[in-house]
C-alpha distance (Angstrom), angle and dihedral (degrees) to the residues before:
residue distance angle dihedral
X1 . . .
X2 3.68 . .
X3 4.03 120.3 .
X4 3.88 90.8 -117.5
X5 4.06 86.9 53.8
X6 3.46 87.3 44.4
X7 3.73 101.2 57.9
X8 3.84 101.1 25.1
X9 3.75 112.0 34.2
X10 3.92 113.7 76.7
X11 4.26 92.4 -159.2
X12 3.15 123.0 79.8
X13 4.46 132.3 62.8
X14 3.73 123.8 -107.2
X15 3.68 134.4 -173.0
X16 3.83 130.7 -124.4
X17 3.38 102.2 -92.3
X18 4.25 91.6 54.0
X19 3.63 86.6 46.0
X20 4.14 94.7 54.2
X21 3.45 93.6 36.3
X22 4.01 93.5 50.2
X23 3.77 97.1 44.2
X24 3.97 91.9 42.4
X25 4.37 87.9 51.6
X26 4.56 87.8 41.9
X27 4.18 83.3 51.9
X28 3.27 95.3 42.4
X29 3.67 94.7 47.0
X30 3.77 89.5 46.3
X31 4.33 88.4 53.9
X32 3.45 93.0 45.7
X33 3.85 86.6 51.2
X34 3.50 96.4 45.6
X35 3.97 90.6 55.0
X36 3.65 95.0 46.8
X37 3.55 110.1 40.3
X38 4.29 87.5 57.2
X39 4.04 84.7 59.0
X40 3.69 93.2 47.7
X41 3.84 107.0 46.8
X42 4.15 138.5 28.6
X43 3.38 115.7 -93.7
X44 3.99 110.4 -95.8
X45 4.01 87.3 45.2
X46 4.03 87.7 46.4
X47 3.79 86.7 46.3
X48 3.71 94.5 52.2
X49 4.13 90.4 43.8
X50 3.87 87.4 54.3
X51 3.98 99.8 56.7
X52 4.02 87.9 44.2
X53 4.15 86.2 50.9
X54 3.60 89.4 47.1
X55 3.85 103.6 41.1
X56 4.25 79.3 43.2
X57 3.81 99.3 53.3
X58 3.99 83.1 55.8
X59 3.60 94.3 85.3
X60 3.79 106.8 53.3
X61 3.59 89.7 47.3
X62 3.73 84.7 50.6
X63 3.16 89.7 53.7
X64 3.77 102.1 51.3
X65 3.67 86.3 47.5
X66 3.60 93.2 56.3
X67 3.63 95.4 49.4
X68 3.73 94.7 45.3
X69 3.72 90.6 48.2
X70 4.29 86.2 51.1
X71 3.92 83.7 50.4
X72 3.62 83.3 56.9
X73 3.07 103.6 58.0
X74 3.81 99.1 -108.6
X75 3.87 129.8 95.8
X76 3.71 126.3 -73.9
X77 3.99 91.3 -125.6
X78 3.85 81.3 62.6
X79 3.86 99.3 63.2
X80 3.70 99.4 30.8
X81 4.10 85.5 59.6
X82 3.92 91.7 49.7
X83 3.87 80.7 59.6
X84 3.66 93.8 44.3
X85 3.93 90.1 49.5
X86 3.75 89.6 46.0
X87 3.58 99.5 51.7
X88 4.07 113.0 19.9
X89 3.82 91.0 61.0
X90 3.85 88.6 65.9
X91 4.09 93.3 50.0
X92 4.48 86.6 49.7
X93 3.77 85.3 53.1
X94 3.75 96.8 85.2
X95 4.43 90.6 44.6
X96 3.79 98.5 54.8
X97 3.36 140.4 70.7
X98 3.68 118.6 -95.6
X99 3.67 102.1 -117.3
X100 4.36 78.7 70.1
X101 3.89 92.8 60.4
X102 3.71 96.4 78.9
X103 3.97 88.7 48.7
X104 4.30 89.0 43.8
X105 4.31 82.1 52.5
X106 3.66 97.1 52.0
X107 3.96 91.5 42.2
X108 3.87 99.7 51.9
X109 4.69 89.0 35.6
X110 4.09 81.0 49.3
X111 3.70 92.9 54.5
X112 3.80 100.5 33.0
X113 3.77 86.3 57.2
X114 3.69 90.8 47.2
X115 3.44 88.6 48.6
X116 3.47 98.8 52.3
X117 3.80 95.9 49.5
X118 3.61 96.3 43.4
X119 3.95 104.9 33.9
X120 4.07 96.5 18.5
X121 3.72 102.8 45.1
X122 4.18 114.7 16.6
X123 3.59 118.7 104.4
X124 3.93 111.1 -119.7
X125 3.58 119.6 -85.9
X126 3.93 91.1 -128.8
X127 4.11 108.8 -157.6
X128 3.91 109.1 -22.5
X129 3.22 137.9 -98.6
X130 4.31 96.0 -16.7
X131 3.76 90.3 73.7
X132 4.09 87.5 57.5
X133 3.93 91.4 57.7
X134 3.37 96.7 24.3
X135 3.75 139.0 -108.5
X136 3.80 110.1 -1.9
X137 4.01 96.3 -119.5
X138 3.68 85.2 54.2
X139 3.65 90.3 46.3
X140 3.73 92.1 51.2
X141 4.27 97.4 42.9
X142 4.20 85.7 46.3
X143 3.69 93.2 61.2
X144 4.17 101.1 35.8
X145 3.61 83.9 46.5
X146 3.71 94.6 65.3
């Protein structure tokens, strides 16, 4: 799979070592980034740079997440709103009140855990239900052969 599939195509499945080594290169794009652009601009333009970085460096992380979450076994929607969960609640912090940022915290820790079990850690779900009873030929003689 190419690197540009990789981060901006949401079809597709990928295994856990794509899915570390993707998110580890998007975060430490996004570090580097966040070092740089400080040194390179004045502070209301590097401000403004930052949020569109941020907001920007959603999507390939989305779209990790949705492939991982395909590889899974599960639906790409269901990964790429783990990421959503994980990230937008820190972008609504500054908007709402502050008796909401307690309730933002537990959202995005909730689905970063979640995410990290599920996405991070799970072996792959290889081809469905076959592998669970076996090859599919033997699946099919076992129950004609009852």
């Amino acid at each position: 799979m190419s690197l540009i599939r990789l981060f901006s195509d949401l079809d597709g499945r990928i295994g856990l070592r794509a899915f570390w080594l993707g998110s580890a290169g998007v975060a430490l794009t996004l570090f580097a980034l966040q070092k740089i652009v400080p040194q390179l601009a004045d502070r209301q333009a590097a401000h403004t740079i930052l949020v569109f970085l941020n907001a920007f460096a959603l999507f390939p992380w989305a779209a990790l997440a949705a492939k991982r979450a395909s590889d899974r076994g599960s639906t790409p929607l269901f990964g790429i709103l783990l990421i959503c969960a994980i990230v937008l609640p820190e972008q609504l912090r500054l908007y709402l009140p502050f008796g909401w940022r307690p309730s933002l915290e537990a959202i995005s820790t909730i689905a970063w855990i979640a995410a990290f079990i599920d996405l991070g850690l799970m072996p792959s779900a290889k081809d469905g239900p076959e592998i669970a009873t076996g090859s599919p030929a033997a699946a099919q003689a076992g129950s004609s052969g009852a």
